[in-house]
DSSP file (Angstrom, degrees, kcal/mol; ACC not computed):
  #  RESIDUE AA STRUCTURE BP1 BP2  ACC     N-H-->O    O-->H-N    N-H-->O    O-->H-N    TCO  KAPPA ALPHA  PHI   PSI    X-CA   Y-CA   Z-CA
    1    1 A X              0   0    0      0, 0.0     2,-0.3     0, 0.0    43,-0.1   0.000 360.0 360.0 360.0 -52.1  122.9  135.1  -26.7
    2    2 A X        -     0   0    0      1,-0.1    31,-0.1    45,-0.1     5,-0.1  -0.857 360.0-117.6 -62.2 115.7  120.1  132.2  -27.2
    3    3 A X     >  -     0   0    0     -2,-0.3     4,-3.1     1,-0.2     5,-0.5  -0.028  29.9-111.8 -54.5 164.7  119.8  129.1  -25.6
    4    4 A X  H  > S+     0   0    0      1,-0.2     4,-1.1     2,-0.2     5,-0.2   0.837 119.2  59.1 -56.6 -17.8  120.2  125.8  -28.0
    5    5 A X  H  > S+     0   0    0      2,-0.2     4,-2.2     3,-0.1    -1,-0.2   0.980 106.7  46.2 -92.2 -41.5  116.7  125.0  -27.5
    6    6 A X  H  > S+     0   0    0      1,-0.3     4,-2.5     2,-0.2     5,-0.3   0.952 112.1  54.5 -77.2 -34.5  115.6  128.5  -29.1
    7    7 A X  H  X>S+     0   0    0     -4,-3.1     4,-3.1     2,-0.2     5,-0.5   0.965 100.4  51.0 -41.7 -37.9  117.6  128.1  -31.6
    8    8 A X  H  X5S+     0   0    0     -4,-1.1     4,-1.3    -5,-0.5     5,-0.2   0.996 110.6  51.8 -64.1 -37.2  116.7  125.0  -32.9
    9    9 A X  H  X5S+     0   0    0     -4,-2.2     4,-1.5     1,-0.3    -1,-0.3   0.811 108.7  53.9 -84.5  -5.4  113.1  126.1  -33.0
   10   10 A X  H  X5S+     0   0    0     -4,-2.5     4,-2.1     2,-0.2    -1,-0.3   0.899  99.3  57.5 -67.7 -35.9  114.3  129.0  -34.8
   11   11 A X  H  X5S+     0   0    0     -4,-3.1     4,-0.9    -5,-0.3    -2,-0.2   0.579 104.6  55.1 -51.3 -22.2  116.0  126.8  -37.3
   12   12 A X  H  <<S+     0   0    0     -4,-1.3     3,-0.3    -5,-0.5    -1,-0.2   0.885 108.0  50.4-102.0 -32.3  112.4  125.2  -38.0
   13   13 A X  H >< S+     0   0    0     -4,-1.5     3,-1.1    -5,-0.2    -2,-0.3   0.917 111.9  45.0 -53.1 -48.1  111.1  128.6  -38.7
   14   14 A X  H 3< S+     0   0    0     -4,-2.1    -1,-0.2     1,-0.3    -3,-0.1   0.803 101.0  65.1 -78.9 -30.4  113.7  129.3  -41.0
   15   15 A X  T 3< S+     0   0    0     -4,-0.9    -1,-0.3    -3,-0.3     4,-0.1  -0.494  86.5  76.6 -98.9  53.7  113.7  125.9  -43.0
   16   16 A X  S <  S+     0   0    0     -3,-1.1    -1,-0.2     2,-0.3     2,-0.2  -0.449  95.0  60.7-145.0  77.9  109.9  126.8  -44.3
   17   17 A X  S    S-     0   0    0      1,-0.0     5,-0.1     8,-0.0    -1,-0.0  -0.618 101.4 -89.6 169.1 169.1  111.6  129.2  -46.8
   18   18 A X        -     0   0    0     -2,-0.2    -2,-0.3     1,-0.1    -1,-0.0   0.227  47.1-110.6 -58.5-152.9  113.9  129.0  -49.5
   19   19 A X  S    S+     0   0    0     -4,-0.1     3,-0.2     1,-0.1    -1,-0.1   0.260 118.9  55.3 -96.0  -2.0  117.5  129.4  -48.2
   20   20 A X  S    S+     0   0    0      1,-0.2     2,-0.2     2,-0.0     3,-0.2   0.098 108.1  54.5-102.1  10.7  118.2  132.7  -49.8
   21   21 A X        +     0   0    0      1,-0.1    -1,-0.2    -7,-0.1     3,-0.2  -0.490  56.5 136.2-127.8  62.1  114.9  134.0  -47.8
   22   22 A X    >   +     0   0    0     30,-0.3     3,-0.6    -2,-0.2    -1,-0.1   0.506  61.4  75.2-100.0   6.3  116.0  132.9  -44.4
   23   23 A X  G >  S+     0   0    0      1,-0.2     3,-4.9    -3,-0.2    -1,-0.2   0.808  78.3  75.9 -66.9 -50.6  114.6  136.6  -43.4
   24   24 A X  G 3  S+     0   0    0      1,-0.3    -1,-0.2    -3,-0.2     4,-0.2   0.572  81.1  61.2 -12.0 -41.5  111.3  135.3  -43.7
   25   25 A X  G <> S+     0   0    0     -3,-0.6     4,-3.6     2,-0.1     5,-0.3   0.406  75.0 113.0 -91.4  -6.5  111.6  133.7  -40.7
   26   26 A X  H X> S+     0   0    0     -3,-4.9     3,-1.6     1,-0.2     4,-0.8   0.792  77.6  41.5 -45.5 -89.7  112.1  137.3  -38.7
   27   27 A X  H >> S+     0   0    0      1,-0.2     4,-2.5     2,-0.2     3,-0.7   0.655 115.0  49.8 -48.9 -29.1  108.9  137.4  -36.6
   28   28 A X  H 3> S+     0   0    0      1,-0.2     4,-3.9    -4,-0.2    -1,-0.2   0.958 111.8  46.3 -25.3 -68.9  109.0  134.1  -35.7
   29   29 A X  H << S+     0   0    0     -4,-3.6    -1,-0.2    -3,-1.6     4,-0.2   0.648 108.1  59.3 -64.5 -13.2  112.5  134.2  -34.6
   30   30 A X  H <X S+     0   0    0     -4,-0.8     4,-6.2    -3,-0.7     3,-0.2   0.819 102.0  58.2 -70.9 -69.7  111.7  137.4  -32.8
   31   31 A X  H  < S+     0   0    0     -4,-2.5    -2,-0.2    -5,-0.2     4,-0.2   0.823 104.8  46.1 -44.4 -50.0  109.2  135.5  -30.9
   32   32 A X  T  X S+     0   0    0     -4,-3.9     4,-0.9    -5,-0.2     3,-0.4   0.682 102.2  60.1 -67.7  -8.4  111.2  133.3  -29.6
   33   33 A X  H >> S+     0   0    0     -3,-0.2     4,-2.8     1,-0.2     3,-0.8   0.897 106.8  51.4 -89.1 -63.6  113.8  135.3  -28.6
   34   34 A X  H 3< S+     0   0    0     -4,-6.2    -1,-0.2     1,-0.2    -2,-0.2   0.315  99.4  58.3 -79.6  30.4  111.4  137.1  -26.4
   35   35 A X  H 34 S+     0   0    0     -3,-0.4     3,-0.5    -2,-0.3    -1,-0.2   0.664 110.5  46.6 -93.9 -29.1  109.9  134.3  -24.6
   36   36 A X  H << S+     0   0    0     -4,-0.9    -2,-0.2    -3,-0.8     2,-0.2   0.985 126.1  26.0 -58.3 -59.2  113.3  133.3  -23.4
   37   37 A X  S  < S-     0   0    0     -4,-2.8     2,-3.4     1,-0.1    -1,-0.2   0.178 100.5-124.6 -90.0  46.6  114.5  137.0  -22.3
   38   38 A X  S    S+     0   0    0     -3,-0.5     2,-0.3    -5,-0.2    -1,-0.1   0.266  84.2  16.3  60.5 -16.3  111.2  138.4  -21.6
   39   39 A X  S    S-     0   0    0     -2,-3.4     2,-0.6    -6,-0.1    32,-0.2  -0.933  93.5 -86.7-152.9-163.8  111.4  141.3  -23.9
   40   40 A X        -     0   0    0     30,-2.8    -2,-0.1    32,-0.3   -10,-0.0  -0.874  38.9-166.0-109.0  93.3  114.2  142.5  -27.3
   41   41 A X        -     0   0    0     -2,-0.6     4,-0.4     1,-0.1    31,-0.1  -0.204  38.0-104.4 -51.1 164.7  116.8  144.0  -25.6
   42   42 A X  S    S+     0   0    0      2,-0.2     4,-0.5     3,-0.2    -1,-0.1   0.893 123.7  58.6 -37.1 -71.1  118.8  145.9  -28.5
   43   43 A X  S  > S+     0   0    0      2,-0.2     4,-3.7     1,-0.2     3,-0.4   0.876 107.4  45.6 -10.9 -82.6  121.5  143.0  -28.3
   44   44 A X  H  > S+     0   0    0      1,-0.3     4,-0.9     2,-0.2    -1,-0.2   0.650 106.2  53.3 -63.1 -14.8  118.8  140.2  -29.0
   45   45 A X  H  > S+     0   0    0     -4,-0.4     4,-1.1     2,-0.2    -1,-0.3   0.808 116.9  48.3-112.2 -29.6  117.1  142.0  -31.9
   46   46 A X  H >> S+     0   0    0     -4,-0.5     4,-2.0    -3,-0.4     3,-0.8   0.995 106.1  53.7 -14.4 -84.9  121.1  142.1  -33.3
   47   47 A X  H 3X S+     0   0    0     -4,-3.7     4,-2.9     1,-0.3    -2,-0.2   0.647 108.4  46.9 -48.0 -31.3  121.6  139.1  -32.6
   48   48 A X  H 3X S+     0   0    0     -4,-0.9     4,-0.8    -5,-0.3     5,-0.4   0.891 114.4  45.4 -63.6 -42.6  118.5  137.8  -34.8
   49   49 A X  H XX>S+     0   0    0     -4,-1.1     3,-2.3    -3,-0.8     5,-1.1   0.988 109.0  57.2 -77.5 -51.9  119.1  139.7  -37.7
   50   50 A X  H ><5S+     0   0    0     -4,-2.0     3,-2.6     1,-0.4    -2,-0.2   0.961 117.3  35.7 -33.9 -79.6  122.7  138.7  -37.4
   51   51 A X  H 3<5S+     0   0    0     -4,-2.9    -1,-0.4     1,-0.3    -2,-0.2   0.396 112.6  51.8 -73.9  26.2  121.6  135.0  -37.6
   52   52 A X  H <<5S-     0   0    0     -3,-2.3    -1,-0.3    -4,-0.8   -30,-0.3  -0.227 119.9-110.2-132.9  -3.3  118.8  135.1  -39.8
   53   53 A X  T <<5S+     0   0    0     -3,-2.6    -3,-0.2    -4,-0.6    -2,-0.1   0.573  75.2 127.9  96.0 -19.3  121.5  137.2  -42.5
   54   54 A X  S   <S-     0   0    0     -5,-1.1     2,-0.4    -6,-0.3     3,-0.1   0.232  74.8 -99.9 -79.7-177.5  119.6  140.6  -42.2
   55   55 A X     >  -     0   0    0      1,-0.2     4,-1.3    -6,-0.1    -1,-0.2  -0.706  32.4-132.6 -94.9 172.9  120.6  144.0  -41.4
   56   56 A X  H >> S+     0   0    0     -2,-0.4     4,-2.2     1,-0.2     3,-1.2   0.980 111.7  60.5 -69.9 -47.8  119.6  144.6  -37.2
   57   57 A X  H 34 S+     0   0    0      1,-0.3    -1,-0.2     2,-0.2     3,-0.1   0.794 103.9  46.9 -50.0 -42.0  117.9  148.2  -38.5
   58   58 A X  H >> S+     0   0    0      1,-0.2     4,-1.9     2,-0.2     3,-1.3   0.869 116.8  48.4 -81.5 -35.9  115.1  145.8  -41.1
   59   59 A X  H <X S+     0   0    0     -4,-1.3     4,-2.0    -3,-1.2     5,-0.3   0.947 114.1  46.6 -78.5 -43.1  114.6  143.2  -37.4
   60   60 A X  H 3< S+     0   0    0     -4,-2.2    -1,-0.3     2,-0.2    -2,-0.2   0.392 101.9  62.3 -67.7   0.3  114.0  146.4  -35.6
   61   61 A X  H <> S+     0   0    0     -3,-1.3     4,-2.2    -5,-0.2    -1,-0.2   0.848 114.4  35.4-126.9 -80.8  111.7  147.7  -38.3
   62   62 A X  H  X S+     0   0    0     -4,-1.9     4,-2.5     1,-0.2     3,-0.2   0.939 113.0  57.5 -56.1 -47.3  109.4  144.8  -37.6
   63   63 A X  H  < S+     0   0    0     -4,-2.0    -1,-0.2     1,-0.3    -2,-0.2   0.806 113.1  43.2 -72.6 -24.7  110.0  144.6  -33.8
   64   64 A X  H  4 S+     0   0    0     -5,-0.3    -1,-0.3     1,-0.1    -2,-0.2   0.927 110.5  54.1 -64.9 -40.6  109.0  148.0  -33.5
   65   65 A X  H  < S+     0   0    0     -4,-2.2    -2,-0.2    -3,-0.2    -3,-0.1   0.904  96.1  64.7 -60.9 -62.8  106.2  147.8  -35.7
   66   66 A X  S  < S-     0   0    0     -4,-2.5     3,-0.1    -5,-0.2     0, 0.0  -0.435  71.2-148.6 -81.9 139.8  104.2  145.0  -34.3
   67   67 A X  S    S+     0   0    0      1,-0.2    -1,-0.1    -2,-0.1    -4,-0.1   0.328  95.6  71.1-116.4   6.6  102.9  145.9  -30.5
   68   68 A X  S    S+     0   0    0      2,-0.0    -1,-0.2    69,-0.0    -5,-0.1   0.968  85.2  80.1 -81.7 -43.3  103.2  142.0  -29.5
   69   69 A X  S    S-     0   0    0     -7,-0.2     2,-0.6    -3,-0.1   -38,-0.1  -0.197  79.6-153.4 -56.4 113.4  107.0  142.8  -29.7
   70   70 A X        -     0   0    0      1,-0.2   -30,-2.8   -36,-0.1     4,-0.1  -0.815  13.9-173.2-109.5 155.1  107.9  144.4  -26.3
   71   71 A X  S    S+     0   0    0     -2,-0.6    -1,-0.2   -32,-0.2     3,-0.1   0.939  77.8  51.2 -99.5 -54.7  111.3  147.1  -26.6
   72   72 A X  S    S-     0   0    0      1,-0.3   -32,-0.3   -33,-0.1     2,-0.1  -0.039 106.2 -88.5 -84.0 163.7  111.2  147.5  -22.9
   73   73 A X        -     0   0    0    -34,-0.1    -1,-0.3     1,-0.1     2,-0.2  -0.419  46.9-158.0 -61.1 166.4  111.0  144.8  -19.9
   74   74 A X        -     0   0    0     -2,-0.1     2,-0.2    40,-0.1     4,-0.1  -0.520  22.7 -87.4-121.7-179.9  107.6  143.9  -19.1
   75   75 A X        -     0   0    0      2,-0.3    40,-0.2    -2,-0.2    42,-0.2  -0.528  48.0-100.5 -83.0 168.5  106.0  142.4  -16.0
   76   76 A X  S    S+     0   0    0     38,-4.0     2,-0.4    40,-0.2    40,-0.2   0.643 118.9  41.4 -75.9   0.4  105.9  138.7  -15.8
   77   77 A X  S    S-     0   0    0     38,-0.2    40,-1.4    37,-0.1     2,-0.4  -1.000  75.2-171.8-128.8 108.8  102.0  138.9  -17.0
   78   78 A X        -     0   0    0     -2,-0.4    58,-1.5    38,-0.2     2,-0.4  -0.846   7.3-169.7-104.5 152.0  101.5  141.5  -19.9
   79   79 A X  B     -A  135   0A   0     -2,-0.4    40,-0.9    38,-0.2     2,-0.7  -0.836   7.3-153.2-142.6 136.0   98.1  142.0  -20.6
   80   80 A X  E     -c  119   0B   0     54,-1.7     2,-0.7    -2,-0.4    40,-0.2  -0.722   1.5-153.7-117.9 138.8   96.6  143.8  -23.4
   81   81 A X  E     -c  120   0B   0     38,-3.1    40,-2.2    -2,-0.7    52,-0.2  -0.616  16.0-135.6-103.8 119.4   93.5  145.4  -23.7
   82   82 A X  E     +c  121   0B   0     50,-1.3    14,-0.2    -2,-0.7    40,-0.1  -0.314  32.4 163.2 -57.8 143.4   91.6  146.0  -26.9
   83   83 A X        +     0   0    0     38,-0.6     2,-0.4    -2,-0.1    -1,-0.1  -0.291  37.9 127.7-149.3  48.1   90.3  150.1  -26.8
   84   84 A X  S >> S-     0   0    0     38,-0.1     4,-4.2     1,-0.0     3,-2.2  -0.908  78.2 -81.6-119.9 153.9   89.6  150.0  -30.6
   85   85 A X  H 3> S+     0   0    0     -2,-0.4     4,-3.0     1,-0.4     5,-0.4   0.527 123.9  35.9  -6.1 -94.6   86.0  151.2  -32.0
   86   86 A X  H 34 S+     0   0    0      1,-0.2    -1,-0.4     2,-0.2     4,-0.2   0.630 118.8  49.0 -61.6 -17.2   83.9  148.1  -31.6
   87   87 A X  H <4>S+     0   0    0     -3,-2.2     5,-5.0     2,-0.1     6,-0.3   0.801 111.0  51.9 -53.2 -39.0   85.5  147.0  -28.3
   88   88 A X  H ><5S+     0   0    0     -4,-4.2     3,-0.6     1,-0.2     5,-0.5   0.919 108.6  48.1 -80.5 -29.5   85.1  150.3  -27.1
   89   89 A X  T 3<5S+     0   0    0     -4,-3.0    -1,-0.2    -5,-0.4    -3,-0.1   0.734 116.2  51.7 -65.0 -16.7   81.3  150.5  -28.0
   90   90 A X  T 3 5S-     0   0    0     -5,-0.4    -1,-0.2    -4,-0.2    -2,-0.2   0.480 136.2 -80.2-101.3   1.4   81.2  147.2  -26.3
   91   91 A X  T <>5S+     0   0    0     -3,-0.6     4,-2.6    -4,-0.3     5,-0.3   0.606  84.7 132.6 106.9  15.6   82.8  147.9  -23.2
   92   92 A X  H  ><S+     0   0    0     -5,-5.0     4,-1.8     1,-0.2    -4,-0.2   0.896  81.1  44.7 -57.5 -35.9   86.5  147.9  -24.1
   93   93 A X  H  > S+     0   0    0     -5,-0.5     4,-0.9    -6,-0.3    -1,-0.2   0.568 112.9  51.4 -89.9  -5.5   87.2  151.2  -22.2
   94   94 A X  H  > S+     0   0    0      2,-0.1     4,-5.4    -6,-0.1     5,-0.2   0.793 112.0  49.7 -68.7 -37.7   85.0  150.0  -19.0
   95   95 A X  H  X S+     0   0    0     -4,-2.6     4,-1.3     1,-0.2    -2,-0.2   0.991 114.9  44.1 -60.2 -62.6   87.3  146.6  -19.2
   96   96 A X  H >X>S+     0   0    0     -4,-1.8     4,-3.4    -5,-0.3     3,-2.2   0.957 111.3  53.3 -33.5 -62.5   90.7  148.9  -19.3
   97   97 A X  H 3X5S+     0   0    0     -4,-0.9     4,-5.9     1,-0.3    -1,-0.2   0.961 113.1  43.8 -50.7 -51.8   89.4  151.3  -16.4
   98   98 A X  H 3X5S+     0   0    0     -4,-5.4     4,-1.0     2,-0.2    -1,-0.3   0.698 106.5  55.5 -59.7 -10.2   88.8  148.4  -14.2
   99   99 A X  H XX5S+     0   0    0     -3,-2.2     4,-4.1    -4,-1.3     3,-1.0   0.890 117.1  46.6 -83.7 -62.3   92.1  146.5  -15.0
  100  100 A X  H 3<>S+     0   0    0     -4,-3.4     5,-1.4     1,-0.3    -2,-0.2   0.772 110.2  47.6 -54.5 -27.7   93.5  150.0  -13.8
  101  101 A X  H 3<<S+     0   0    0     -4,-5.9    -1,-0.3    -5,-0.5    -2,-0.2   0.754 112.2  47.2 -98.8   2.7   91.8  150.3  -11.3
  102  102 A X  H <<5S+     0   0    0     -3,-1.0    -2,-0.2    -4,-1.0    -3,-0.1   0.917 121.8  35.1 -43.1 -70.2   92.5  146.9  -10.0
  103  103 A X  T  <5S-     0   0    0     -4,-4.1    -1,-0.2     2,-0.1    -2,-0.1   0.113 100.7-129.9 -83.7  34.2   96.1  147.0  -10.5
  104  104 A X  T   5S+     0   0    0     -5,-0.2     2,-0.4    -3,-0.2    -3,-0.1   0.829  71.3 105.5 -13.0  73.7   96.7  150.6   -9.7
  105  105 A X      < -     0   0    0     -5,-1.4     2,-0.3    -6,-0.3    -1,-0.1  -0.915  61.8-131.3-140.1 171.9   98.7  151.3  -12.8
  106  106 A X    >   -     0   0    0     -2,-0.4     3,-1.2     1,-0.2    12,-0.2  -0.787  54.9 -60.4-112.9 176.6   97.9  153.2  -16.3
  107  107 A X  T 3  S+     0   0    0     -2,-0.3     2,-2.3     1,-0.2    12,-0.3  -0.015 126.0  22.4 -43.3 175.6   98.6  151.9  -19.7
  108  108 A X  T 3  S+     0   0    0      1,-0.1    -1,-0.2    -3,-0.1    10,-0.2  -0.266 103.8 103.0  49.5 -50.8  102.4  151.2  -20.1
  109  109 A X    <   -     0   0    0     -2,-2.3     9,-0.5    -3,-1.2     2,-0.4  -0.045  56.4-146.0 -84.4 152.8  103.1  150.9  -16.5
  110  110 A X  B     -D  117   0C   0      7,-0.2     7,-0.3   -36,-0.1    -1,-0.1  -0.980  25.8 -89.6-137.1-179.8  103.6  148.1  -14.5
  111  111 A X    >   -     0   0    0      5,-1.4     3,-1.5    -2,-0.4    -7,-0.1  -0.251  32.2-118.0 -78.3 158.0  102.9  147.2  -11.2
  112  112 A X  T 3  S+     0   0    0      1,-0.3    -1,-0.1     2,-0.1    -7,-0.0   0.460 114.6  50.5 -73.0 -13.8  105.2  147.9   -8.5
  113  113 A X  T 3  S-     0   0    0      3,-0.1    -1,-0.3     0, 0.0    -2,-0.1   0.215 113.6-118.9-105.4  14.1  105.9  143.8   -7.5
  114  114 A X  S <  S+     0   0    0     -3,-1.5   -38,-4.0     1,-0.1   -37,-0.1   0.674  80.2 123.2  60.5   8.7  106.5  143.5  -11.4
  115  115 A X        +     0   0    0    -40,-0.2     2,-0.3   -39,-0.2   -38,-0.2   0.820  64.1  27.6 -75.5 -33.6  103.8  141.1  -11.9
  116  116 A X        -     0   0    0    -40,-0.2    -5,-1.4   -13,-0.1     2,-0.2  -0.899  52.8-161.0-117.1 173.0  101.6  142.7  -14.5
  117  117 A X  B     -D  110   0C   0    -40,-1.4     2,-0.4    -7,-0.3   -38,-0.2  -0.595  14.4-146.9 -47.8 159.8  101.7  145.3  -17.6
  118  118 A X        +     0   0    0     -9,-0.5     2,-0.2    -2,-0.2   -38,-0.2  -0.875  23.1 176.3-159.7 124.3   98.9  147.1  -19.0
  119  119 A X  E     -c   80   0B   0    -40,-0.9   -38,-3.1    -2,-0.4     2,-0.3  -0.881  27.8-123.1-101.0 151.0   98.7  147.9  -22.5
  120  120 A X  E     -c   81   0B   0    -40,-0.2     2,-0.3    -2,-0.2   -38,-0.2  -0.566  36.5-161.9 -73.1 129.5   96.6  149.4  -25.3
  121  121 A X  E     -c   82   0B   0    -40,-2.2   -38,-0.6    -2,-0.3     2,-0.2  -0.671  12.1-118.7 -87.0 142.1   96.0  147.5  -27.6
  122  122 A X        -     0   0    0     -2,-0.3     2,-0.3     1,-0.1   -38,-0.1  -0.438  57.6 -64.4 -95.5-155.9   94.9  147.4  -31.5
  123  123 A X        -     0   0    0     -2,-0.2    -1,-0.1     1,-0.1   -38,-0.0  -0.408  52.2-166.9-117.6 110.5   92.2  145.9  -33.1
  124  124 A X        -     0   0    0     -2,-0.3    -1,-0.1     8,-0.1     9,-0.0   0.336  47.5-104.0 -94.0  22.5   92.6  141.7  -32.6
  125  125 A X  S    S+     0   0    0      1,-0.1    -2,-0.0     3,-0.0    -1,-0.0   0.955  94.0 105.7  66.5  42.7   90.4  140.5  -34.9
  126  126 A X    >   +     0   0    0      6,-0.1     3,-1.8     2,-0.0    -1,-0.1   0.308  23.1 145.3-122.7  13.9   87.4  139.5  -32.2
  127  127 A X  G >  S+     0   0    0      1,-0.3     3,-1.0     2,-0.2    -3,-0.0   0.770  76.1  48.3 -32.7 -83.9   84.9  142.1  -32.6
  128  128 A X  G 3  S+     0   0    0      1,-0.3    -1,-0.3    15,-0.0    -2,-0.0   0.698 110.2  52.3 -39.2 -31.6   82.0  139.5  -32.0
  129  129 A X  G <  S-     0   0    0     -3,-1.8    14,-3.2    13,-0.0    -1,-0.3   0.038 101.6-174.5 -92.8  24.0   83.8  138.5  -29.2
  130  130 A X    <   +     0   0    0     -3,-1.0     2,-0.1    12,-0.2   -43,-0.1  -0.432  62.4  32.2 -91.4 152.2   84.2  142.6  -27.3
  131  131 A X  S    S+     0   0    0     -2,-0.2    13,-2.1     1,-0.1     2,-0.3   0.722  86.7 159.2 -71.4 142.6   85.5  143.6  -25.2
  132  132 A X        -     0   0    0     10,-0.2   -50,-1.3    11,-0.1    10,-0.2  -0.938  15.3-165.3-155.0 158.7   88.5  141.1  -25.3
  133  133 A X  E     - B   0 141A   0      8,-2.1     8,-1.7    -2,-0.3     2,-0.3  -0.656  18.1-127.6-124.6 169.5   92.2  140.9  -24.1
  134  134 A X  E     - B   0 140A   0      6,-0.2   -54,-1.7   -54,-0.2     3,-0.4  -0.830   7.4-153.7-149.5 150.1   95.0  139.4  -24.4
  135  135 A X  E >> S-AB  79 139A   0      4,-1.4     4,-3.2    -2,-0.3     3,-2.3  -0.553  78.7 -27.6-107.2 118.5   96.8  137.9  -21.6
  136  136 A X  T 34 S-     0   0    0    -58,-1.5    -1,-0.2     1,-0.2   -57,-0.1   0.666 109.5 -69.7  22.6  47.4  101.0  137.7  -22.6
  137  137 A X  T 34 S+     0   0    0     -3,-0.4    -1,-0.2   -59,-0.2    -2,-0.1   0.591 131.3  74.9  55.5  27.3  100.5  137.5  -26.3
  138  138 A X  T <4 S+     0   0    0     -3,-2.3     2,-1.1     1,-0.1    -2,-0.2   0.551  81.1  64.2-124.7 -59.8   99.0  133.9  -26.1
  139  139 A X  E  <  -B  135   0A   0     -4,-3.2    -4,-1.4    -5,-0.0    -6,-0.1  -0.573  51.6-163.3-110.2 105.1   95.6  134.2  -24.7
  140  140 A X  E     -B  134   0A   0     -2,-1.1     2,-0.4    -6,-0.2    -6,-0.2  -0.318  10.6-175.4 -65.3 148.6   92.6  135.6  -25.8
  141  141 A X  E     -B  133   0A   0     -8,-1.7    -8,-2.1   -12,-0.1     2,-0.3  -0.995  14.8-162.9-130.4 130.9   90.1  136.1  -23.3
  142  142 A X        +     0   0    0     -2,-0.4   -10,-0.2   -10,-0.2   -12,-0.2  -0.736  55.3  21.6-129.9 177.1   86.9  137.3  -24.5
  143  143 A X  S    S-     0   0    0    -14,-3.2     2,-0.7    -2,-0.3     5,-0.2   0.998  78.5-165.3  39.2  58.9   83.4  139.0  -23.5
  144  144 A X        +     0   0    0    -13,-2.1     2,-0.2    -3,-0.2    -1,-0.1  -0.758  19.9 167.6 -90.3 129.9   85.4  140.3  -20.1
  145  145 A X     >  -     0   0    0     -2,-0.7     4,-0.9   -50,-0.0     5,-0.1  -0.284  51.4 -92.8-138.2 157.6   83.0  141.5  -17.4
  146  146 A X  H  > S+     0   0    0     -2,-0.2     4,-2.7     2,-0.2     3,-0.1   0.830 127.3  56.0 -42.7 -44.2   84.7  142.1  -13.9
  147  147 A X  H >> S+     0   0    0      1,-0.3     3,-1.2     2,-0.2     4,-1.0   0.966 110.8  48.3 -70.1 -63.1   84.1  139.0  -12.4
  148  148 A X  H 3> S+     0   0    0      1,-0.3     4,-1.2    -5,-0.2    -1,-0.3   0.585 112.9  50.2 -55.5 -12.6   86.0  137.6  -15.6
  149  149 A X  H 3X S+     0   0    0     -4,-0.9     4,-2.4     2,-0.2    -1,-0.3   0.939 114.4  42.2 -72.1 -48.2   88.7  140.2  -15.0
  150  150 A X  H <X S+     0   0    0     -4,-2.7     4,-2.6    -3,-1.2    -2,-0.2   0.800 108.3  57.2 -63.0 -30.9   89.0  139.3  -11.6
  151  151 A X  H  X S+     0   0    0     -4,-1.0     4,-2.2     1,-0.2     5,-0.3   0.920 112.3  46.5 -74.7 -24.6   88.8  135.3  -12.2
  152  152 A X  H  X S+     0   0    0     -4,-1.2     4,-1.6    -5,-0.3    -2,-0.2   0.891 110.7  49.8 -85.3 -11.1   92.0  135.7  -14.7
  153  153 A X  H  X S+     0   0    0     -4,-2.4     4,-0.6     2,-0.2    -1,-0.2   0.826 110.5  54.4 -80.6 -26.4   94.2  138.0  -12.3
  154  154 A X  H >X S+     0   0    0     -4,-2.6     3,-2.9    -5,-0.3     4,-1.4   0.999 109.6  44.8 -29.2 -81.3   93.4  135.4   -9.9
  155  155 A X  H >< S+     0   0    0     -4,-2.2     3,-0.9     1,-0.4     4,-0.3   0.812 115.5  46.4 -33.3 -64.5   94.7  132.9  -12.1
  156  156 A X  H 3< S+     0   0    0     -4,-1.6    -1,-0.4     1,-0.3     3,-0.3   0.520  93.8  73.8 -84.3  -8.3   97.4  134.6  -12.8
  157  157 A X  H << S+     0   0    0     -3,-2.9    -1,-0.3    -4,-0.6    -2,-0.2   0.890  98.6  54.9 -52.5 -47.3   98.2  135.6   -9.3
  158  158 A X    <<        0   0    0     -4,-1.4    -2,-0.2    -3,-0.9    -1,-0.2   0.483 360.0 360.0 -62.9 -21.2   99.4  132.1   -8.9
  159  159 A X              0   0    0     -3,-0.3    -1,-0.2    -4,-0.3    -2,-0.1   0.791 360.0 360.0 -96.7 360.0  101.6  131.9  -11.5
């Protein structure tokens, strides 16, 4: 279901806990599972709890819970846009409308050549740094203006 290579790095998540807590290691292992298939198929979020010891329903618990975890395919770019209090006094809902209206899509959706996603986001712990995104659950980008929307869908146009 996993290649060897995400195993193994799940097996270093797992050996920083006892060996009766190897549960411990769920988001982690979760995370790795979806940068290899690109989201948690059903199957894969099984298959974690299955090798981590757990029951699937407590890995689906979490993988629901947490909005970096995506249920659905994505586009190969997801990008998620803070819209919580002080982003949005700071221009968090300006940043969103223009990402939408860039890509012509609404939150959820992605574009039609499958290259991005647009999601709402919660609150990422930048407030000093608003309106901020973040670009496939890796990169913050902060204080985004248009031009800076535009230089990272550039960028990411290319990839």
């Amino acid at each position: 279901m996993l290649s060897q290579e995400s195993l193994q790095q799940i097996d270093r998540e797992i050996a920083k806990y006892p060996p009766d807590q190897k549960q411990s290691a769920v988001m982690s292992a979760l995370r790795i599972a979806q940068v290899e298939k690109g989201w948690l198929p059903k199957e894969v979020i099984e298959f974690v709890a299955d090798y981590l010891g757990m029951p699937a329903i407590a890995a689906y618990e979490v993988a629901s819970f947490y909005n970096m975890y995506d249920l659905e395919p994505v586009g190969r770019h997801k990008i998620t846009v803070c819209t919580n209090l002080p982003c949005a006094l700071s221009g968090g809902v300006h940043a969103a409308d223009y990402l939408k209206e860039k890509l012509g899509i609404d939150f959820n959706e992605t574009t039609p050549d499958g290259k991005f996603t647009l999601k709402e986001g919660e609150c990422m712990g930048a407030c000093g740094d608003a309106p901020v995104l973040l670009v496939n659950n890796h990169h913050m980008c902060s204080w985004m203006t248009k031009e800076k929307i535009d230089q990272i869908l550039a960028e990411l146009e290319d990839k």
